[in-house]
MITORBA-31661 format. One line per 4 residues: number of its first residue (from 1); their letters; for each residue x, y, z of C-alpha. Coordinates in steps of 0.001 Angstrom, whole numbers, always signed. Each point is the difference from the previous one (the first is absolute). Example, Ala and Ser with C-alpha at 12.3 -4.5 7.8 and 13.67 -1.06 7.14 Angstrom:
1 = as = +12300,-4500,+7800 ~ +1370,+3440,-660
This chain:
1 = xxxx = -15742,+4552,+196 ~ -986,-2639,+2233 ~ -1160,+1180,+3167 ~ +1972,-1067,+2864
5 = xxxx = +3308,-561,-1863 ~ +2753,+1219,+1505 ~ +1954,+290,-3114 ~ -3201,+1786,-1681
9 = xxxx = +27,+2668,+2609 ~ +3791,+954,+211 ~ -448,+149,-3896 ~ -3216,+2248,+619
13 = xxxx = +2430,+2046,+2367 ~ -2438,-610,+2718 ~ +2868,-1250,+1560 ~ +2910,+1185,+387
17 = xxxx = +3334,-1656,-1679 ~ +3449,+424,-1221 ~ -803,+241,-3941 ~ +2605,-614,-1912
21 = xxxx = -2044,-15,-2926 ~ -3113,+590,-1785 ~ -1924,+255,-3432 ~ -3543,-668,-1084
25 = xxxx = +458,-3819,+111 ~ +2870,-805,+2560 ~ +1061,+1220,+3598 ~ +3334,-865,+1652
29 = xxxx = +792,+624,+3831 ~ +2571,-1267,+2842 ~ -1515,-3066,+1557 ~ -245,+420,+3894
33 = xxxx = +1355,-3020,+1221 ~ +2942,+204,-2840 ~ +1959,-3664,-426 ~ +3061,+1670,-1577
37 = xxxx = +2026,+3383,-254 ~ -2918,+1049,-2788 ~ -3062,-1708,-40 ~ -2543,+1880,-1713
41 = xxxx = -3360,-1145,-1381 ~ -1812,+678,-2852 ~ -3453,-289,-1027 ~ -2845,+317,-2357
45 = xxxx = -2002,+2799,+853 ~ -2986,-2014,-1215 ~ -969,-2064,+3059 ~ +1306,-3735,-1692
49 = xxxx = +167,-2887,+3307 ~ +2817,-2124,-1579 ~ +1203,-1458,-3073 ~ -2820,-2138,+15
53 = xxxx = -2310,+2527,-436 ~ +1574,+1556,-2998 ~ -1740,-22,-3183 ~ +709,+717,-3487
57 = xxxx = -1312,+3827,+397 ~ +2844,-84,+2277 ~ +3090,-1020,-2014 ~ +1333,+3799,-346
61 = xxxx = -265,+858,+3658 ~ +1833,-3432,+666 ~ +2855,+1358,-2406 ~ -49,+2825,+1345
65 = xxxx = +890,-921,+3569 ~ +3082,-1574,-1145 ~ +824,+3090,-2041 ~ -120,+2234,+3000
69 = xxxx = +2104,-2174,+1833 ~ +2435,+76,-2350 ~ -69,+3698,+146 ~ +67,+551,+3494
73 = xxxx = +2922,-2447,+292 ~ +1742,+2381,-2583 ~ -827,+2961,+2196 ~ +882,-1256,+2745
77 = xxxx = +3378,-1465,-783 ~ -575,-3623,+1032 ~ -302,-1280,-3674 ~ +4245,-512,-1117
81 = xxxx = +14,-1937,+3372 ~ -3224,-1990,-214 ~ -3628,-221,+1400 ~ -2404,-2667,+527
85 = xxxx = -3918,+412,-921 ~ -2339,-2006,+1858 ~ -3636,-754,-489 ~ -1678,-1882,+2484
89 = xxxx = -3565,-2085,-730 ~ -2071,-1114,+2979 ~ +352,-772,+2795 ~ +2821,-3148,-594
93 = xxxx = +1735,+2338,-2029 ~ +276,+2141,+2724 ~ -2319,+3278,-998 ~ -1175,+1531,+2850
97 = xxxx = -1754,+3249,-1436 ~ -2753,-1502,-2874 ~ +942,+2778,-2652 ~ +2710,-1163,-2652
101 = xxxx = +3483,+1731,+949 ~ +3335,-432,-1151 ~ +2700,-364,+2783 ~ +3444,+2602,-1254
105 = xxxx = +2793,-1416,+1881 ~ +3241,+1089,+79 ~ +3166,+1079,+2144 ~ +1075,-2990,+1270
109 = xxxx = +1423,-3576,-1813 ~ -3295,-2419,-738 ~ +200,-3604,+548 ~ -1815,-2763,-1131
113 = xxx = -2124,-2221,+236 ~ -2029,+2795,+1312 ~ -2621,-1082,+2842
């Protein structure tokens, strides 16, 4: 845990949040400023600031986000339709909390380019 972190607290539950999920490795809750019908995030409970800061010990966890999205799609009926999954890096790339997520998006038609 990284003290500080927003994202490190809320997964701490010393803040509160809509979970949506949780395990040992990965937590998933509504974001609060939600850019489509479902917009959750999920992220690893290890405090991790982006991509860039990923290491080898952290190839499972980094699997593991994507499996949980995957799942929660499934659960929450968006997958036959379609999501987007977003990961933002720095500050270009538009990541304004400095502990890796993964953007669920769904509800709504995409479009692209994105940004």
């Amino acid at each position: 845990m990284s003290q500080g972190c927003i994202f490190c607290k809320i997964v701490a539950g010393e803040m509160s949040s809509s979970f949506i999920y949780q395990d040992d490795e990965v937590t998933a809750f509504k974001d609060i400023n939600p850019q489509a019908p479902s917009h959750i995030l999920i992220v690893p409970n290890k405090h991790i600031g982006s991509v860039g800061d990923a290491s080898g010990e952290d190839q499972a966890v980094l699997g593991k986000l994507l499996l949980a999205a995957a799942q929660i799609a499934q659960e929450k009926g968006v997958a036959n339709r379609g999501y987007r999954l977003v990961i933002n890096t720095g500050v270009d790339g538009g990541q304004s909390v400095s502990h890796l997520h993964v953007h669920l998006l769904a509800g709504r038609q995409m479009s692209w380019p994105p940004g």
